[in-house]
C-alpha positions as CSV (number, residue, x, y, z in Angstrom):
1,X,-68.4,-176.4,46.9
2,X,-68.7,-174.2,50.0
3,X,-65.5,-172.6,50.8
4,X,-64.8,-172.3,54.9
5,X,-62.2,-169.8,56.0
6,X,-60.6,-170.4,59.7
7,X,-57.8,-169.9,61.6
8,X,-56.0,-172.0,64.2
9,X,-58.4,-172.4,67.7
10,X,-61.2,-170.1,65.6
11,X,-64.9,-171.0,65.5
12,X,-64.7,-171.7,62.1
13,X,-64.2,-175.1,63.8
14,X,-67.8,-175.4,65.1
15,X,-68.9,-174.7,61.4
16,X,-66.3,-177.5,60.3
17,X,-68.3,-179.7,62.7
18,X,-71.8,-178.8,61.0
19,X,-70.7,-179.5,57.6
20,X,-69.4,-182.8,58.5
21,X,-72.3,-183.6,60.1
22,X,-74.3,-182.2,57.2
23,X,-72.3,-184.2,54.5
24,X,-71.5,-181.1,52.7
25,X,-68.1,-181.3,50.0
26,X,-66.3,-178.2,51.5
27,X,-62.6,-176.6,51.2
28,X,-61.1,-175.4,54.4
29,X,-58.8,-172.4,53.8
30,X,-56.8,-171.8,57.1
31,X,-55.8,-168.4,57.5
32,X,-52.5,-167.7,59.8
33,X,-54.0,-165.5,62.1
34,X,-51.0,-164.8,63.9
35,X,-49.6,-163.2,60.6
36,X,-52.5,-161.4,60.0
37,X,-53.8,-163.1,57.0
38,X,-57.2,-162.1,58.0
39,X,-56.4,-158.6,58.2
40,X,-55.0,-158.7,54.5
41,X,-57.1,-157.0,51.8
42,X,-58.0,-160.4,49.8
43,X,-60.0,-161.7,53.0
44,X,-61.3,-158.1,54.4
45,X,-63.1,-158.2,50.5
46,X,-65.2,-161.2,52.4
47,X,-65.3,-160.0,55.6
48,X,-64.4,-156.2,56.5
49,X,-64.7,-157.0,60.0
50,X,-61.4,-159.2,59.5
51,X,-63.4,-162.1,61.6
52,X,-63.5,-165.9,61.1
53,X,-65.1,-168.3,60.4
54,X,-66.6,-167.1,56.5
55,X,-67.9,-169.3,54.3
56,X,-68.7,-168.7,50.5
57,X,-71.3,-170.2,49.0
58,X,-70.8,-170.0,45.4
59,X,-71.0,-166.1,45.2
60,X,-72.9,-166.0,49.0
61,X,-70.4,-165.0,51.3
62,X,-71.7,-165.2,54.8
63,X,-69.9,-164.6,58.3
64,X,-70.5,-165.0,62.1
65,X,-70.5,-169.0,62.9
66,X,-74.6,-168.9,64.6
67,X,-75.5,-167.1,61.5
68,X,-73.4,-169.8,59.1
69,X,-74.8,-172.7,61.0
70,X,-78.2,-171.2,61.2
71,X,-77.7,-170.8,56.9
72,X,-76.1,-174.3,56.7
73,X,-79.5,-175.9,58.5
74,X,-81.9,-174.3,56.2
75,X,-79.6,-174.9,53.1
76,X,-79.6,-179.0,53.8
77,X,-83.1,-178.7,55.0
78,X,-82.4,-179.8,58.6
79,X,-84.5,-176.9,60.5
80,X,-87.5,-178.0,62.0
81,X,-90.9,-177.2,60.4
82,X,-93.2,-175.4,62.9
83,X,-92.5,-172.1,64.1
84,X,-92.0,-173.3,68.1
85,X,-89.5,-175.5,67.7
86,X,-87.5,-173.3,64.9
87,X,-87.8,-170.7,67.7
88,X,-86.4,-172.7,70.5
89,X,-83.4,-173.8,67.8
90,X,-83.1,-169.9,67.3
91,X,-83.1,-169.6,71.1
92,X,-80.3,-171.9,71.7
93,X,-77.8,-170.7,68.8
94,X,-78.2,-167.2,70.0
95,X,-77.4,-168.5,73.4
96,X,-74.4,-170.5,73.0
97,X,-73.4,-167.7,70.3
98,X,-73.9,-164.6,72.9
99,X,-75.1,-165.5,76.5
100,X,-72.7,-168.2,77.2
101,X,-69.6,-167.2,76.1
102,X,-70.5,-163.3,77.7
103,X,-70.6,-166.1,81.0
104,X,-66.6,-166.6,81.2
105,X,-65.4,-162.9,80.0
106,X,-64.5,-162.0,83.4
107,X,-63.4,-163.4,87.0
108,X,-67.0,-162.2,88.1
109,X,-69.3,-163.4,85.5
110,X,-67.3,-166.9,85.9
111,X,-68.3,-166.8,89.7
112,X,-71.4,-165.2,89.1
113,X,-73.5,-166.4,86.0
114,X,-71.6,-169.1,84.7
115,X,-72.8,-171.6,87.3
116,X,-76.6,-170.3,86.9
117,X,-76.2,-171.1,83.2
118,X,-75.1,-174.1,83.3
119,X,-77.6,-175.3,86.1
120,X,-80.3,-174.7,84.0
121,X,-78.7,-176.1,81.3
122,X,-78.1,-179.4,83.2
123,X,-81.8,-179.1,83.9
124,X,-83.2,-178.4,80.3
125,X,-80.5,-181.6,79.5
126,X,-81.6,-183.8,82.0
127,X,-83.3,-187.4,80.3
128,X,-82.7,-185.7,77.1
129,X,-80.3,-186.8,74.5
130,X,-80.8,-183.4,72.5
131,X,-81.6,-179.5,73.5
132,X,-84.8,-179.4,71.0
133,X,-87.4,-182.6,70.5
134,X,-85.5,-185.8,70.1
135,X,-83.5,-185.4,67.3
136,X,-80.1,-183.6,67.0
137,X,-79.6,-180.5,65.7
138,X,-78.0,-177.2,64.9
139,X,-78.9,-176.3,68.5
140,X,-76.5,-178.8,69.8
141,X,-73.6,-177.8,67.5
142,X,-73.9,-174.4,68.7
143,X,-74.4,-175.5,72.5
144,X,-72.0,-178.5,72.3
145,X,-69.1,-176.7,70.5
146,X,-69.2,-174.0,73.3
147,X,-69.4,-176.5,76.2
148,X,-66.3,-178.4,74.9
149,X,-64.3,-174.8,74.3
150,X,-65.1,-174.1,78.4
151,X,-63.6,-177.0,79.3
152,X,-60.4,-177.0,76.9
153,X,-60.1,-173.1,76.4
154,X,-61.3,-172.4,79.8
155,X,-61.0,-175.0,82.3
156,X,-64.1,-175.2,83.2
157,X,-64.9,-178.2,84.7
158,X,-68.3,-179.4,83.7
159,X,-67.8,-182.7,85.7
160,X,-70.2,-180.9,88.6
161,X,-73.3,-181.1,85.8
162,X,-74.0,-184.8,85.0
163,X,-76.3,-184.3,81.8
164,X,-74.2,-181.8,80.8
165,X,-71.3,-184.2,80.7
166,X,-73.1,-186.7,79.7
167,X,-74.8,-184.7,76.7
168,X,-71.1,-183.4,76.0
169,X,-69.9,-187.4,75.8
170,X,-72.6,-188.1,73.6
171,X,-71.8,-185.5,71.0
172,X,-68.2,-185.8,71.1
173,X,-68.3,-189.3,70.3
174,X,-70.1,-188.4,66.8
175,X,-67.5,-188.8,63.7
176,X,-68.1,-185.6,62.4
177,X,-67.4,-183.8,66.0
178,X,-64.2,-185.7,66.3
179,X,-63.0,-184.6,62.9
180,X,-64.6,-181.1,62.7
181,X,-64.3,-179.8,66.2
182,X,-61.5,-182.1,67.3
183,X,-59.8,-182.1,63.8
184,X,-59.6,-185.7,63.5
185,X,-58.5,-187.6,59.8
């Protein structure tokens, strides 16, 4: 059994969400970050960066959530077969993982970037039910997870962005998003 390691509002909650979706048996060990548990030397043994989410996988122990869910599709075999489309899956991991979350950091890059982003992601989104071919996913766990942290972390109000919210709806009516991401019984 995969063993998940998260704290409270961690992104060990996006890899929650894949697991569910995945039908994987897991054990989620919550971590009191405020306490420091992650800082304490039984969890810097799995992670020395002191980070969540980690997962072990029998004696695998893997951390960063795009690498995890990236690990978790190719475990279950749900990565797509021909090198395009598993580089346009790559492509949107990495983004929702790097490019936009960098997108709220600051006042500026809120102002600046963060609309740009999401523009073209409207675009790719529009008459689409999914980011890559017609089927969902890893890509929109990655992409999906980060959208609904802008608008409940952030504020952001994706309203403005009608495939985006639409795409957003979509996922977040999925059982395993309401229970992973959403923590749901």
């Amino acid at each position: 059994m995969i063993k998940l390691y998260g704290g409270e509002l961690s992104r060990a909650a996006i890899v929650r969400w894949y697991l569910e979706e995945l039908g994987l048996e897991y054990e989620l060990i919550r971590l009191d970050m405020k306490n420091k548990e992650h800082l304490q030397p039984a969890f810097l043994a799995l992670n020395p960066m002191g980070k969540v989410p980690v997962i072990e996988d029998g004696e695998y122990v893997l951390a960063e959530s795009g690498a995890i869910l990236l690990y978790l599709a190719h475990k279950k075999t749900q990565f797509p077969t021909d090198l395009q489309t598993q580089g346009k899956v790559y492509e949107w991991v990495l983004w929702a993982n790097s490019t936009l979350p960098m997108a709220v950091l600051s006042p500026e890059a809120r102002e600046q970037q963060l609309p740009r982003l999401l523009t073209a992601l409207d675009h790719q989104l529009q008459g689409r039910s999914f980011l890559v071919g017609n089927d969902f996913t890893v890509a929109d766990v990655a992409v999906g997870s980060v959208l609904r942290y802008l608008e409940q972390l952030f504020k952001i109000d994706l309203s403005p962005y009608g495939a985006i919210a639409t795409y957003l709806q979509a996922l977040s009516d999925r059982p395993a998003f309401r229970k992973g991401l959403i923590g749901e019984k």
